[in-house]
C-alpha positions, -999 to 999 in steps of 0.1 A, spaced: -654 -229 562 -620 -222 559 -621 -189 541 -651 -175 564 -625 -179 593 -599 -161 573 -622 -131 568 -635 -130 599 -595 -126 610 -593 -106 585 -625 -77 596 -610 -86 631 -567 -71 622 -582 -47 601 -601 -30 635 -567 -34 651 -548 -21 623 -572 11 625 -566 12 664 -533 16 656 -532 36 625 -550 64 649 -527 61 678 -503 67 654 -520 93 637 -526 109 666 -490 112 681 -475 125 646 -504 154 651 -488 161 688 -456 161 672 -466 189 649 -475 201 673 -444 204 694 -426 215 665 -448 241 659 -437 257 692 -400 260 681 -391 295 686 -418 305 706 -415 318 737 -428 290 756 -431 312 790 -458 335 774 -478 306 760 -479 286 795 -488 314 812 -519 320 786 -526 283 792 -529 289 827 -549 319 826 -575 302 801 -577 273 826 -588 297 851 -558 285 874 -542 309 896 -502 306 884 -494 312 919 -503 281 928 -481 251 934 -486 232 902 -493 259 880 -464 276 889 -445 242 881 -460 239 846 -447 278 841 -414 273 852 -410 237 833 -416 260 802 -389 281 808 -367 256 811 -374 236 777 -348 244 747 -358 243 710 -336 208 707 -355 191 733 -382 201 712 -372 189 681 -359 158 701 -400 149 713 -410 160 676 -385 132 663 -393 110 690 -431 114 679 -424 110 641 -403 73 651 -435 60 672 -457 73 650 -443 55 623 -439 24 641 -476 25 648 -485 30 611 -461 6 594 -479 -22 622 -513 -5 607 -505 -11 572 -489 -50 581 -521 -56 603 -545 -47 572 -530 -65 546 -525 -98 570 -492 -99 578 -481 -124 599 -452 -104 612 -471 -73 620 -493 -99 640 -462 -110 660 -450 -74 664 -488 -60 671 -483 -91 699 -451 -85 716 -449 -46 717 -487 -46 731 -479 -69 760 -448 -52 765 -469 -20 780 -491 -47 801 -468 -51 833 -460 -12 832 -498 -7 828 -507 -29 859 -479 -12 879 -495 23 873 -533 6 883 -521 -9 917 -503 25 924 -527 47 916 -564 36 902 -588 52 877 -611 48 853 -589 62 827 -558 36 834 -585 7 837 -596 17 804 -563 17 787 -551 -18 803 -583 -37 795 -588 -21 756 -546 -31 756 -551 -64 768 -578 -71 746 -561 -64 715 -533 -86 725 -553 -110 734 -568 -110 701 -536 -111 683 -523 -140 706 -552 -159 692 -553 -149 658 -513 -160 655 -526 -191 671 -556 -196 648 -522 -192 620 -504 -220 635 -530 -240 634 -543 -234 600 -508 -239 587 -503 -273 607 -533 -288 594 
């Protein structure tokens, strides 16, 4: 009995430790891409953006988005593509601890998931949507599962 628990622990970390692995995956491509705009001329391209989304970059928030791009520097880039690269890694090294059963990586899956559950609240009650819904409950859920998979440890390691 035992050992089906365990692998049915196991199936459920290693669909957490994938969750993860893509978020992660996923930033390091943004990241990529940010560098990849290092030396561009990030005025041209924003205003291309803008025309391709059929926005008039006139308006009020277009206009901001253009003039944002004039303002960022090739370090700031550089600074988001390293700040990418660390979170990305984070996210990966938790992947690879998730997979393989670590007990830390279950701890540290825990805590830095239910660290983003106050914030993620906050941004519900102050402005709702499907999308922010979605994110809190799929967050919740996967530290819930964690919270009970260290607890299932506990046990198993008491008795």
């Amino acid at each position: 009995m035992a050992a089906k628990g365990r692998s049915a622990k196991g199936r459920g970390l290693r669909v957490v430790a994938v969750f993860e692995a893509l978020k992660g995956a996923a930033v390091l491509l943004a990241g990529c891409g940010v560098l990849s705009l290092v030396h561009k001329d990030l005025h041209h391209i924003a205003v291309r953006l803008v025309q391709l989304l059929h926005m008039n970059p006139a308006r009020h928030y277009p206009s901001i988005f253009i003039d944002a791009a004039n303002r960022v520097t090739d370090f700031q880039l550089w600074m988001l593509a390293l700040s990418a690269l660390a979170y990305s890694s984070v996210r990966l090294i938790e992947a690879y601890g998730l997979w393989h059963e670590r007990r830390w990586a279950e701890w540290f899956g825990f805590l830095s998931g239910a660290v983003y559950l106050p914030v993620e609240m906050f941004e519900i009650f102050r402005k709702p949507d499907g999308l922010r819904v979605a994110v809190f409950l799929v967050n919740l859920g996967v530290v819930g599962y964690l919270a009970t998979a260290l607890k299932r440890s506990r046990s198993s390691r008491r008795g």
